[in-house]
N, C-alpha and C positions, 0 to 999 in steps of 0.2 A: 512474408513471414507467416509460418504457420505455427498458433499458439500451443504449446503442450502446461495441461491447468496444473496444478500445482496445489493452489488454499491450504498452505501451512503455517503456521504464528511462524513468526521471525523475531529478531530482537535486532534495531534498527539506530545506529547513530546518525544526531540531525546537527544540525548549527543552523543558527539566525533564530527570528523571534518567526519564521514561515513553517520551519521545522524542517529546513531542508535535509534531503537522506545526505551524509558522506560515506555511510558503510553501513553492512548487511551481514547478518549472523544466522546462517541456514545451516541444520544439520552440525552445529560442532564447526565450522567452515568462517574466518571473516573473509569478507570479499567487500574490496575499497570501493565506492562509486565514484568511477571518472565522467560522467555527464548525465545531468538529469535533461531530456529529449525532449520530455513534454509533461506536464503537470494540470490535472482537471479536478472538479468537485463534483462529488454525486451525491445528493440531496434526495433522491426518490424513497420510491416503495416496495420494500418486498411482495414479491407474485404473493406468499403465503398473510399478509396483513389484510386481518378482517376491516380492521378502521383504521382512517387514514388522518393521522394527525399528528402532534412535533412529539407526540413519544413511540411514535410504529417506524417514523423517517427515519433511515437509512443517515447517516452521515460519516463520509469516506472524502478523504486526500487520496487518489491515486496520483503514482508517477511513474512514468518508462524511464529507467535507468540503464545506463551502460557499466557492467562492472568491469574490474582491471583483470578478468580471464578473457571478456570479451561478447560475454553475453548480455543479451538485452533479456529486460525484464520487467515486469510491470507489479509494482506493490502498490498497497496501500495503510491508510490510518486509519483504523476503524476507529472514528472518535465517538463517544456516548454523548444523549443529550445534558449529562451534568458536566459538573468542570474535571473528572477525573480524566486522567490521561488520555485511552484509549489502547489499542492492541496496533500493533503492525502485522501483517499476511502478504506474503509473496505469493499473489496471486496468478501468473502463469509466465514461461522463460516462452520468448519468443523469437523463432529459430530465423 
């Protein structure tokens, strides 16, 4: 698979208390998810943070989904360190 990047807000439907994706809203576009592949946590640090501590960390749900056109994709939930929601970002379609 070779990634082509992407980093665009998206607007994302989840079910369960995990926040699983069921569908994806790119561009004007829904597109269903038929299998989430694999699902990780990124906890790190931005290259550009001077200090390293729980308000510079990074905290991301990515997940490779398969949508109903057929492409694989990998998003994520940029979630912030308070209780508000977060942003969703389809982060690159991977061919």
């Amino acid at each position: 698979m070779s990634p082509r990047f992407v980093g665009e807000r998206i607007d994302v439907e989840t079910e369960g208390t995990v926040k699983q994706p069921v569908a994806l809203v790119w561009r004007g576009q829904r597109h269903g998810v038929t299998e989430v592949i694999a699902a990780w946590f990124d906890w790190g640090f931005s290259p550009a943070a001077t200090q390293k501590n729980w308000r510079t960390r990074r905290h991301r749900n990515y997940f490779r989904v398969k949508l109903d056109n057929g492409d694989i994709c990998e998003i994520y939930l940029d979630r912030p360190p308070s209780s508000a929601e977060g942003e969703w970002f389809l982060y690159q379609i991977l061919d």
